[in-house]
BALOBA-1460 file (C-alpha; in Angstrom, 3 decimals):
// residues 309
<rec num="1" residu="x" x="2.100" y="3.531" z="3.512"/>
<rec num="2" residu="x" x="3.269" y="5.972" z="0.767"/>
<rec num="3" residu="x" x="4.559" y="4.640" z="-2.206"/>
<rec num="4" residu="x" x="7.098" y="6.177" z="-4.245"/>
<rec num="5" residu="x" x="6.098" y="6.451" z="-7.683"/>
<rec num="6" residu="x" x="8.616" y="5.183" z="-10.472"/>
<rec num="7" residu="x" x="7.224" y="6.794" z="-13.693"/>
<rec num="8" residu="x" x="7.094" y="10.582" z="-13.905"/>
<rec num="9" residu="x" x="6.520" y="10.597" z="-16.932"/>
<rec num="10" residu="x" x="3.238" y="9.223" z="-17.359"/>
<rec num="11" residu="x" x="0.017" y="9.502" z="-15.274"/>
<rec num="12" residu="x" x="-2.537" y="6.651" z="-14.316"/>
<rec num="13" residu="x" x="-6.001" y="6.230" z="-13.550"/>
<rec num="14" residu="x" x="-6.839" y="3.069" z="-11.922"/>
<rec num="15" residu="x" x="-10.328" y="2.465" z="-12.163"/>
<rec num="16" residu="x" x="-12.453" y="-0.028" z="-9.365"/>
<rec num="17" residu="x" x="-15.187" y="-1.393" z="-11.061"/>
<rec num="18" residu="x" x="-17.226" y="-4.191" z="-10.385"/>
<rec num="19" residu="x" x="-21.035" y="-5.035" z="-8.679"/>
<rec num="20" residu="x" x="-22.645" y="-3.294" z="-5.989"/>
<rec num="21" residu="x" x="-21.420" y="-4.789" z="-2.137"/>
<rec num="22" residu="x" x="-18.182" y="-6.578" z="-3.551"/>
<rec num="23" residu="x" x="-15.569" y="-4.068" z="-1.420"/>
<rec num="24" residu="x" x="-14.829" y="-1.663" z="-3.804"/>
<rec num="25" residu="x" x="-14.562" y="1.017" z="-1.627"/>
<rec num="26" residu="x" x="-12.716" y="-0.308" z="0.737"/>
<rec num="27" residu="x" x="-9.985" y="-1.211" z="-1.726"/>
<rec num="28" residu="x" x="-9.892" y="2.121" z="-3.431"/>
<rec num="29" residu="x" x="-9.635" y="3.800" z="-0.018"/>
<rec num="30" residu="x" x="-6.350" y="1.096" z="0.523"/>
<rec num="31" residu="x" x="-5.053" y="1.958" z="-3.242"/>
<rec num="32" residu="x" x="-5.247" y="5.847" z="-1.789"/>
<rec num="33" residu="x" x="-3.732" y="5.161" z="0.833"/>
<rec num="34" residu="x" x="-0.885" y="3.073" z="-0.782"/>
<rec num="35" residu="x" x="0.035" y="5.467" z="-3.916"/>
<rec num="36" residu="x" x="-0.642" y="9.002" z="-1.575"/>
<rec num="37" residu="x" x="-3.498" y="10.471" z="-3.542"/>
<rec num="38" residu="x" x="-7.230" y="10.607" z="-3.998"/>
<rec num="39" residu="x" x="-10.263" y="9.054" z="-4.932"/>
<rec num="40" residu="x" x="-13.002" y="10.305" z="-7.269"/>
<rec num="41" residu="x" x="-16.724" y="8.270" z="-7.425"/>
<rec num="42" residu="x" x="-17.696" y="7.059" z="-10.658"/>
<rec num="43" residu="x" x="-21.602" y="6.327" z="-8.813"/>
<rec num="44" residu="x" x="-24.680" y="8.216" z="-10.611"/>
<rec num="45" residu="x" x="-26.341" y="8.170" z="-6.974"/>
<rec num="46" residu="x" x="-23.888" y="9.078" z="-4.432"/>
<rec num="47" residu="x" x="-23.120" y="12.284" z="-5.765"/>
<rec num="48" residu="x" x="-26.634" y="13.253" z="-4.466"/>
<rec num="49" residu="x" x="-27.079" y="15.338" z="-0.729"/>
<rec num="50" residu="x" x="-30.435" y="14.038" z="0.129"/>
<rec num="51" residu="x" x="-29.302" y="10.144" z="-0.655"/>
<rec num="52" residu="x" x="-27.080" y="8.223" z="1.396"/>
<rec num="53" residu="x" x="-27.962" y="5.399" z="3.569"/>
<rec num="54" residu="x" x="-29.726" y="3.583" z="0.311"/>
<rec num="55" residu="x" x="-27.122" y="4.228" z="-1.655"/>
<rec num="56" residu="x" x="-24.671" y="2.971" z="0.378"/>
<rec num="57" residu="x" x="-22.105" y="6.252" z="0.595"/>
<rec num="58" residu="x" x="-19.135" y="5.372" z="2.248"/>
<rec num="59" residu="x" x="-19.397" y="6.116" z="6.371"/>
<rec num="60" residu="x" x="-17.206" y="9.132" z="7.497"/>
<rec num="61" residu="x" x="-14.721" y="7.145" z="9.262"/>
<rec num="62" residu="x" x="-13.943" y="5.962" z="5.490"/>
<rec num="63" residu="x" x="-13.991" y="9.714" z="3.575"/>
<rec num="64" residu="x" x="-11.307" y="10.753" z="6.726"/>
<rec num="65" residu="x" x="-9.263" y="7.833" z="5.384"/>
<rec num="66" residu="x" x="-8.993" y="9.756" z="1.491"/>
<rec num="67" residu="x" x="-9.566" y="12.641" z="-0.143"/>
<rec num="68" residu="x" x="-12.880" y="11.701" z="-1.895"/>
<rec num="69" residu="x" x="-14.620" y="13.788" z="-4.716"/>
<rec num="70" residu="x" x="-18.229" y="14.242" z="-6.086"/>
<rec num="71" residu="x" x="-19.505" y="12.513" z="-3.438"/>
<rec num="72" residu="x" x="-22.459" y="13.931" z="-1.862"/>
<rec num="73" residu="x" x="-21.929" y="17.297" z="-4.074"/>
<rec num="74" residu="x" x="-25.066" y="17.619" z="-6.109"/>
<rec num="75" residu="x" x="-28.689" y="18.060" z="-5.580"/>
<rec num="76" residu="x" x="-31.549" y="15.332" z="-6.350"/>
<rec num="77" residu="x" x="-33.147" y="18.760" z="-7.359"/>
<rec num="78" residu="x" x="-30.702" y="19.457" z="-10.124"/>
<rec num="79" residu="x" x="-30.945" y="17.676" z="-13.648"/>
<rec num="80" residu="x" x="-27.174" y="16.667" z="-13.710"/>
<rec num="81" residu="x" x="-25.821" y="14.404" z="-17.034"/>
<rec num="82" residu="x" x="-23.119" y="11.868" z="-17.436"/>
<rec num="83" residu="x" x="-21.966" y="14.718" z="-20.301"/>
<rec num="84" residu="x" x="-21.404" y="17.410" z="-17.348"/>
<rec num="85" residu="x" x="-19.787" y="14.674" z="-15.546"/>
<rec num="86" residu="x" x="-17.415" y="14.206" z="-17.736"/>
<rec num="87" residu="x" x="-16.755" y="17.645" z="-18.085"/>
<rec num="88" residu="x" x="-16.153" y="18.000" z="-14.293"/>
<rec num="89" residu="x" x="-14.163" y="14.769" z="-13.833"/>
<rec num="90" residu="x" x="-11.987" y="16.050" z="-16.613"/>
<rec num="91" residu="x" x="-11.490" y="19.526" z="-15.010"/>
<rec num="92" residu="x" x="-10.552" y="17.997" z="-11.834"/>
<rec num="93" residu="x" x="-8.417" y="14.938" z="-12.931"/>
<rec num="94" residu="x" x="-5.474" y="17.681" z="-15.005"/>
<rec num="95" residu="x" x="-5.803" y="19.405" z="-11.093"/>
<rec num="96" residu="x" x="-5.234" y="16.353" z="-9.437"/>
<rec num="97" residu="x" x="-2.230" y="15.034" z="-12.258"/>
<rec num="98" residu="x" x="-0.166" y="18.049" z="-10.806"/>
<rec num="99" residu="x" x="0.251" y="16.962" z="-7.763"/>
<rec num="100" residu="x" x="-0.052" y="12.507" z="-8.139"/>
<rec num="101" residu="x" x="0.965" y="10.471" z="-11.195"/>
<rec num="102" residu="x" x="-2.021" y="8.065" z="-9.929"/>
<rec num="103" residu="x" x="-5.544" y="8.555" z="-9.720"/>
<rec num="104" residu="x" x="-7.917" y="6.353" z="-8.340"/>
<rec num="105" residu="x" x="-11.589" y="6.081" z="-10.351"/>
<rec num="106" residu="x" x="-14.011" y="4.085" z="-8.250"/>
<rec num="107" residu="x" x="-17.613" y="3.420" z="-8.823"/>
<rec num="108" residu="x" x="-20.385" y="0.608" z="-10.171"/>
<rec num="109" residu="x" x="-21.780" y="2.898" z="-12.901"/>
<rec num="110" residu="x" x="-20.385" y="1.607" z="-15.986"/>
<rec num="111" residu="x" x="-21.564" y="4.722" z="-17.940"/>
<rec num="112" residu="x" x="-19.836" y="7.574" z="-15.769"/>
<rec num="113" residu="x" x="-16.866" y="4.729" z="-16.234"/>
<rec num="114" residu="x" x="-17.048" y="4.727" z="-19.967"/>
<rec num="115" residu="x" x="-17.506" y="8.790" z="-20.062"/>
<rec num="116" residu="x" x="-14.302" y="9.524" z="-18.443"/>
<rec num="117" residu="x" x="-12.360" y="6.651" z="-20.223"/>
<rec num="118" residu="x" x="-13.833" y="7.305" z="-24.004"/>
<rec num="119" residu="x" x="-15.656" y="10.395" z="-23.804"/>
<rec num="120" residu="x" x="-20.010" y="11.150" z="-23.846"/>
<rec num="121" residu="x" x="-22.083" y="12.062" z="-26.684"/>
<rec num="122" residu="x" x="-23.019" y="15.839" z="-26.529"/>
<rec num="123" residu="x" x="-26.330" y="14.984" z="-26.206"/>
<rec num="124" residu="x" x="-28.805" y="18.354" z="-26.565"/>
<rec num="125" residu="x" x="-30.546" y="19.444" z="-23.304"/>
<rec num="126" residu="x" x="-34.181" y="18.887" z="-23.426"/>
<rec num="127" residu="x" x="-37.442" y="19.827" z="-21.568"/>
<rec num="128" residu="x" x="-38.087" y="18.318" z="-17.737"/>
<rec num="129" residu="x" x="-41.344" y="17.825" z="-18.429"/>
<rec num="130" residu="x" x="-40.716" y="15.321" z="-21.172"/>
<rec num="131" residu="x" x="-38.719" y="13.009" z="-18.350"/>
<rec num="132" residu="x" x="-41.412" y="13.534" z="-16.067"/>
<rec num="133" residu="x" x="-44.113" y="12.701" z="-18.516"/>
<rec num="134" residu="x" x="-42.284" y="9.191" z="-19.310"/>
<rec num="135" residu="x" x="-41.546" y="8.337" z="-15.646"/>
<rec num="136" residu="x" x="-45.327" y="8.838" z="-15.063"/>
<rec num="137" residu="x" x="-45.761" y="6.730" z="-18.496"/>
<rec num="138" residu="x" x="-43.212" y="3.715" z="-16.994"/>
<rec num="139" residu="x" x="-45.244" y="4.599" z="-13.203"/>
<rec num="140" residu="x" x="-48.486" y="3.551" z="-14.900"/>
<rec num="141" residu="x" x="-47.644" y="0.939" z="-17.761"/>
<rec num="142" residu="x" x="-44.171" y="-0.443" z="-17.068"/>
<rec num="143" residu="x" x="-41.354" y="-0.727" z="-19.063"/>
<rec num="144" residu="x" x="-42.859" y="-2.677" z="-21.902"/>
<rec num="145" residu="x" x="-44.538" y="0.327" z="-23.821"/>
<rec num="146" residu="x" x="-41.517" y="2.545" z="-23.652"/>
<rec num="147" residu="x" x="-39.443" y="-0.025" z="-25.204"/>
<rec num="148" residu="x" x="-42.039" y="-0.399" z="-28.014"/>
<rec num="149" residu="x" x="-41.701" y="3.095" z="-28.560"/>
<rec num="150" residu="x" x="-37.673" y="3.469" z="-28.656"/>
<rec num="151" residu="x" x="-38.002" y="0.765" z="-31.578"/>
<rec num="152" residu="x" x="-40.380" y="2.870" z="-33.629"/>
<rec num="153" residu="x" x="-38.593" y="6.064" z="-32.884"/>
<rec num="154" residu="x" x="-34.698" y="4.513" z="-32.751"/>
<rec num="155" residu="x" x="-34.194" y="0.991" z="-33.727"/>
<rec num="156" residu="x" x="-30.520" y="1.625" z="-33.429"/>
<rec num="157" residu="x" x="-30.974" y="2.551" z="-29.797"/>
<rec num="158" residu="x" x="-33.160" y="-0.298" z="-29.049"/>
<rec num="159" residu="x" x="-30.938" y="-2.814" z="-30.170"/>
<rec num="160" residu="x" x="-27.917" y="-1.156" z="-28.504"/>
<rec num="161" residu="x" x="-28.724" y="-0.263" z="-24.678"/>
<rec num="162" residu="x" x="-29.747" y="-1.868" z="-22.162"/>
<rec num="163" residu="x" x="-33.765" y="-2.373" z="-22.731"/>
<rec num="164" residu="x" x="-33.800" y="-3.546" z="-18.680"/>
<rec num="165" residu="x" x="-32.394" y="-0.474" z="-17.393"/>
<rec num="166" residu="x" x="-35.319" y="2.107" z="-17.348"/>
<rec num="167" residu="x" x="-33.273" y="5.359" z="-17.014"/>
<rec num="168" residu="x" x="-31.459" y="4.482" z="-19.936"/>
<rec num="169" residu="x" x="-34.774" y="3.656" z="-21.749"/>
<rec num="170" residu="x" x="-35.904" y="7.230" z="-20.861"/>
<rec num="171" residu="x" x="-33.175" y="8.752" z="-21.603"/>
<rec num="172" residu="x" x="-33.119" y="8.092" z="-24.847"/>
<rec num="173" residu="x" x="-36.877" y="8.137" z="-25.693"/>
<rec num="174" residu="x" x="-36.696" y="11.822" z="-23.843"/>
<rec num="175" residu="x" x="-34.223" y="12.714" z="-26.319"/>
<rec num="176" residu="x" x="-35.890" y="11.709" z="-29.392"/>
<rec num="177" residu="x" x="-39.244" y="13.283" z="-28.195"/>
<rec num="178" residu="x" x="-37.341" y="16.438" z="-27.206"/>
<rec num="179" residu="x" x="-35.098" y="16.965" z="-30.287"/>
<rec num="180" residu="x" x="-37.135" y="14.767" z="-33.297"/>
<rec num="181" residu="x" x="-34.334" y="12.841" z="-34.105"/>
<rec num="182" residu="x" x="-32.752" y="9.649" z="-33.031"/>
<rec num="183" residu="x" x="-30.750" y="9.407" z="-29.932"/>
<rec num="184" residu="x" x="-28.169" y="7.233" z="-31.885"/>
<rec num="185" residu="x" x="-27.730" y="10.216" z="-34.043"/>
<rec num="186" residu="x" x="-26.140" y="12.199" z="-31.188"/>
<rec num="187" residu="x" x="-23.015" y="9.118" z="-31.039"/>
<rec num="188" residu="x" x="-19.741" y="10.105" z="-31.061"/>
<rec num="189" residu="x" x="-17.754" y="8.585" z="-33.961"/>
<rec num="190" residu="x" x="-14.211" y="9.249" z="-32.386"/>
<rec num="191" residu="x" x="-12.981" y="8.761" z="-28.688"/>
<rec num="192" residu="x" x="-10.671" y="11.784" z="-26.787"/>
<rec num="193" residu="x" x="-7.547" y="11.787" z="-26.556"/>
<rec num="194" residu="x" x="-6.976" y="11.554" z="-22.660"/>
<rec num="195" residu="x" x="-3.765" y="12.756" z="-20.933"/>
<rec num="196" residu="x" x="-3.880" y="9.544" z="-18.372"/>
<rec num="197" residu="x" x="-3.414" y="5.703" z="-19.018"/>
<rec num="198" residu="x" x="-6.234" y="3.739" z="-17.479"/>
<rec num="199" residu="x" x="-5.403" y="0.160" z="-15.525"/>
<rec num="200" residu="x" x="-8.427" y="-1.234" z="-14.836"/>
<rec num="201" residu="x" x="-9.347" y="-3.236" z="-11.798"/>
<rec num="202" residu="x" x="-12.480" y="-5.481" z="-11.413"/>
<rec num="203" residu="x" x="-13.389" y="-6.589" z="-7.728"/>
<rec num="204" residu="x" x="-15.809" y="-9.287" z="-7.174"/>
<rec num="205" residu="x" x="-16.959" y="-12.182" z="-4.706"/>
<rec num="206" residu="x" x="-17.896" y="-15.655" z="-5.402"/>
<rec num="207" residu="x" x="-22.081" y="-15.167" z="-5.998"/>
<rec num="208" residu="x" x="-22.890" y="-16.839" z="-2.629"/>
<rec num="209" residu="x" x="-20.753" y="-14.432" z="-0.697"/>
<rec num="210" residu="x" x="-21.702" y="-11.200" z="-2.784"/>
<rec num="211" residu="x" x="-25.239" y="-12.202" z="-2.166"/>
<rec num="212" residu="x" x="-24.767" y="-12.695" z="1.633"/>
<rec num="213" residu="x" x="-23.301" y="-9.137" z="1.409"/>
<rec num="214" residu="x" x="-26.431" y="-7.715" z="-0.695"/>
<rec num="215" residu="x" x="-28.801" y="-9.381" z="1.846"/>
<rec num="216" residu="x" x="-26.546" y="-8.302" z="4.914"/>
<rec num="217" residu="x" x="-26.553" y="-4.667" z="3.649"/>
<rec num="218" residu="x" x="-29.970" y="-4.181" z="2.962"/>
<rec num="219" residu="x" x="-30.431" y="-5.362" z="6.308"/>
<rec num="220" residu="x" x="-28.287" y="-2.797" z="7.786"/>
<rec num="221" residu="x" x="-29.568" y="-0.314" z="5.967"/>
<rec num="222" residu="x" x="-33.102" y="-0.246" z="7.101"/>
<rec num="223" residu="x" x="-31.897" y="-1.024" z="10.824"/>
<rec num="224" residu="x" x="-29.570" y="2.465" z="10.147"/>
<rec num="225" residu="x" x="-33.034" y="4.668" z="8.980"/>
<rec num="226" residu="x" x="-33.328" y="3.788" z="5.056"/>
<rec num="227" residu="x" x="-37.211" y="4.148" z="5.237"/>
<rec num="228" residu="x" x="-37.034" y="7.819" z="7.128"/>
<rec num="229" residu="x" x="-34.680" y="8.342" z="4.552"/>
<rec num="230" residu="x" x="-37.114" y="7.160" z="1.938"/>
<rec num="231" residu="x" x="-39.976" y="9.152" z="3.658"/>
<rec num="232" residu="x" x="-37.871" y="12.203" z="3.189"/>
<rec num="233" residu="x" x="-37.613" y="12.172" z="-0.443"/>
<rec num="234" residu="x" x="-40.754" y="10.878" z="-1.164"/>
<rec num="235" residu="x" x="-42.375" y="13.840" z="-2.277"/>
<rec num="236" residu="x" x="-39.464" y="13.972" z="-4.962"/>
<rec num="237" residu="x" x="-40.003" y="10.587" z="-6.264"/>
<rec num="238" residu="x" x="-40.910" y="11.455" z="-9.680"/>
<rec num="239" residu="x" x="-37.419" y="12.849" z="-10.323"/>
<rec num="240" residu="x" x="-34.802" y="10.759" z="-12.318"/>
<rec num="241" residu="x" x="-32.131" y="10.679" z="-9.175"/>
<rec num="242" residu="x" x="-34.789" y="8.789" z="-7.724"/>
<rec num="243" residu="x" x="-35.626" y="5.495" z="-9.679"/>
<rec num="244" residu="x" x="-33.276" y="4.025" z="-7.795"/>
<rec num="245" residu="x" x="-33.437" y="0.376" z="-6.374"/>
<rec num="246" residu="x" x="-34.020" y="0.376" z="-2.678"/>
<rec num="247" residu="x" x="-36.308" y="3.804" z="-3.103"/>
<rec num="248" residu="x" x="-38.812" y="2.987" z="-5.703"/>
<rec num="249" residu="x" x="-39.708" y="-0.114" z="-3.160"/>
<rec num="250" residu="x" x="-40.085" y="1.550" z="0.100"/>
<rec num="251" residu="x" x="-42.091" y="4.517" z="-2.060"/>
<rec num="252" residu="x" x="-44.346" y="1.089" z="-3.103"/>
<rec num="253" residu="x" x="-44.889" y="0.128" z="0.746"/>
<rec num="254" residu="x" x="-45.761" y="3.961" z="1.413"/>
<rec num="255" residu="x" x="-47.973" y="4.116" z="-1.611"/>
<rec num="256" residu="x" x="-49.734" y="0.626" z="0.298"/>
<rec num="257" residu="x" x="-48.941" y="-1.509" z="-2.732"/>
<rec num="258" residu="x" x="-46.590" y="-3.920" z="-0.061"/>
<rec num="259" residu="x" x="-46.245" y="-4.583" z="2.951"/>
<rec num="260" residu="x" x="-42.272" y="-3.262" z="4.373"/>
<rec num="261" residu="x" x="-41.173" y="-7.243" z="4.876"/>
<rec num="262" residu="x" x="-41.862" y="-7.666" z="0.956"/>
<rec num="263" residu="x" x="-40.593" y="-4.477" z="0.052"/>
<rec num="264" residu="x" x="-37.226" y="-5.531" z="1.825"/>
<rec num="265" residu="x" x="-37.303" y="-8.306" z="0.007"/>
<rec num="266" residu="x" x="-37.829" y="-6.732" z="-3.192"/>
<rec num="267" residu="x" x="-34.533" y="-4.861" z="-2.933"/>
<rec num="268" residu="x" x="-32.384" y="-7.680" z="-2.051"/>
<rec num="269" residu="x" x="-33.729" y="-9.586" z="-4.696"/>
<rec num="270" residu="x" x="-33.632" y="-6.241" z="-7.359"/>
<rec num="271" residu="x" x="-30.085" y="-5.021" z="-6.144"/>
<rec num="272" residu="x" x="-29.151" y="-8.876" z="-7.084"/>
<rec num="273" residu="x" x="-30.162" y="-8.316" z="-10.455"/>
<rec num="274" residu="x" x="-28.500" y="-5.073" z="-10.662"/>
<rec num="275" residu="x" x="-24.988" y="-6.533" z="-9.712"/>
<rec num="276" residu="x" x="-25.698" y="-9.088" z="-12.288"/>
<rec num="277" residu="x" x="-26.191" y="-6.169" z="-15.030"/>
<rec num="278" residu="x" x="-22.760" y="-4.505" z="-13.331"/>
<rec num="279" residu="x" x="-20.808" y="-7.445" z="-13.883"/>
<rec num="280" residu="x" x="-22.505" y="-8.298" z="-17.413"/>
<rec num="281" residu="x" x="-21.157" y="-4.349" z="-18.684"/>
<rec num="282" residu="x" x="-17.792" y="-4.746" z="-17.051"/>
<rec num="283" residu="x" x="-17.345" y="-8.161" z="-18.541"/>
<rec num="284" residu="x" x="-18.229" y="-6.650" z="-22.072"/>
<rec num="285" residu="x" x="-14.495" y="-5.198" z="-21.335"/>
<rec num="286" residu="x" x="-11.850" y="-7.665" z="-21.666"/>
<rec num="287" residu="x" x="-9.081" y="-5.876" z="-20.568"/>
<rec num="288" residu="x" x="-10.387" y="-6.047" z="-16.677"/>
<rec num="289" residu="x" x="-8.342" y="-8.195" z="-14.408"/>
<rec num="290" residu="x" x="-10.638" y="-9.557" z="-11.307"/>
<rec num="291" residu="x" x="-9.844" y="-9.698" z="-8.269"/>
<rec num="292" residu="x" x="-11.746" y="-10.310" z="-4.744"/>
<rec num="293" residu="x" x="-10.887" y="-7.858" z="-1.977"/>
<rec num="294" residu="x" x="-8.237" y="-9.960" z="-0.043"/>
<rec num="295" residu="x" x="-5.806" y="-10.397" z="-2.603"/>
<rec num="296" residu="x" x="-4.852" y="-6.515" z="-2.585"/>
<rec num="297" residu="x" x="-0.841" y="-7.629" z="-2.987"/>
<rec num="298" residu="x" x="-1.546" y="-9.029" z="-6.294"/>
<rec num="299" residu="x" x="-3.286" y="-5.656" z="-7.159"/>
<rec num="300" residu="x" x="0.188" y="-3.877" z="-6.772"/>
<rec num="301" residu="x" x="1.474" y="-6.151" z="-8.411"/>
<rec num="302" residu="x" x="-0.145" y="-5.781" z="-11.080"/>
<rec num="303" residu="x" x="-0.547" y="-2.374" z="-11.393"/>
<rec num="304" residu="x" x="2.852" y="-1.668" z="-11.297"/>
<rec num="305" residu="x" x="3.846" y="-4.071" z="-14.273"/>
<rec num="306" residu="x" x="1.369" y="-2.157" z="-15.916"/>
<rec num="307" residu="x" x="2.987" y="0.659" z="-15.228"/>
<rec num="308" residu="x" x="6.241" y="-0.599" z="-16.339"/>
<rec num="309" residu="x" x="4.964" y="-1.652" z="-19.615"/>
């Protein structure tokens, strides 16, 4: 059903945030569908080609439902930055505004969230081989060493990011190796002005449910081909795209360091924890209102006395 928009005068992202397997897509595919206009993915691994099964890209049957963007449009191959995502999303969202007054953001990574909604640090471009070098580094040691060094090198940035998440740990160490100063030095002081007003929408399940989900669609995904898919990128595992739950796993049963029943078991028990870091960033944002799937009426309805304010 189209909706017929009231204010002309303004333009509105609504963002869908919220943990991995709680029915995000399907509700920003319904929010599409509702307000006539298109969705753009705020997920760091579904704009990849070469990934989708373990990354759980929404099925064809649901892209034919909405116009979706950067979805499947970039290369594992490519070094590709929340920065140039921004830039992009940016580009595309004053196209988009022409023709909708309402946008619809969807997506579980909190950072390509925060980019579009208060701008990324221009952050210098630096070596590949200094990425590589520290992958190898967290490969062989774990994460414990590279934290140790982000404190010596940035004790801002060590008490600020998240120490568990291991691209963001590299990320900024590469940065301070590849530029000799501080990745906290690169922070912006002042957000952009956008040309949109953001309503943001959390979508969750009670724990037992979400984790029935996780569990149900890990299972689905290795009955639909997740460790071809994993064999197919294998040789590429080194690259950032790639330390990815549900990967780095199946590349441990392939290196022989599991067997594939405890490597399935490692990813529903890591993509658990990584839900539980989703909802810990979105709920560093108070101005999300949760909701579960089913109660998509009281989404409207809120949205629109939002957009009535």
């Amino acid at each position: 059903m189209n909706h017929e928009l009231k204010n002309v005068s303004q333009k509105y992202l609504i963002i869908v945030a919220g943990p991995t397997a709680a029915g995000k897509t399907d509700v920003a595919i319904r929010l599409a569908n509702h307000y006539n206009t298109s969705i753009i993915s705020a997920d760091s691994r579904q704009i990849f080609k070469e990934l989708n099964i373990g990354v759980a890209r929404p099925s064809l049957a649901e892209l034919q439902r909405a116009p979706h963007y950067f979805i499947a449009n970039k290369s594992i191959h490519d070094y590709y930055s929340a920065g140039e995502y921004e830039r992009e999303v940016i580009l595309l969202l004053d196209d988009l505004f022409q023709k909708n007054d309402v946008v619809i953001l969807c997506g579980g990574t909190g950072f390509y969230i925060n980019a579009i909604l208060n701008g990324f640090d221009e952050i210098p471009k630096v070596a590949e081989h200094i990425r590589i070098e520290l992958n190898n580094k967290f490969q062989k040691t774990g994460i414990e060493p590279l934290k140790m060094l982000l404190k010596e090198l940035d004790e801002i940035s060590y008490q600020k990011i998240d120490l568990q998440n291991t691209q963001r740990v590299i990320r900024a160490l590469e940065v301070c190796i590849g530029t000799g100063q501080p990745f906290s030095t690169f922070k912006k002081e002042q957000k952009p002005i956008r040309n949109f007003t953001p309503i943001k929408i959390g979508i969750n399940l009670p724990q037992n449910q979400l984790h029935a989900n996780i569990n149900l669609r890990v299972d689905k995904m290795m009955t639909q081909g997740l460790l071809e898919e994993a064999k197919a990128v294998y040789p590429y595992r080194q690259h950032n795209a790639l330390q990815t739950v549900g990967y780095k796993e199946l590349f441990d049963f392939l290196e022989h360091k599991t067997t594939l029943p405890e490597a399935v078991e490692w990813i529903k028990i890591h993509t658990r924890q990584y839900a539980k870091r989703q909802l810990t960033f979105f709920n560093k944002n108070d101005d999300y209102l949760w909701f579960e799937p089913k109660f998509f009426d009281f989404m409207i309805k809120y949205i629109e006395n939002e957009r009535d304010v």
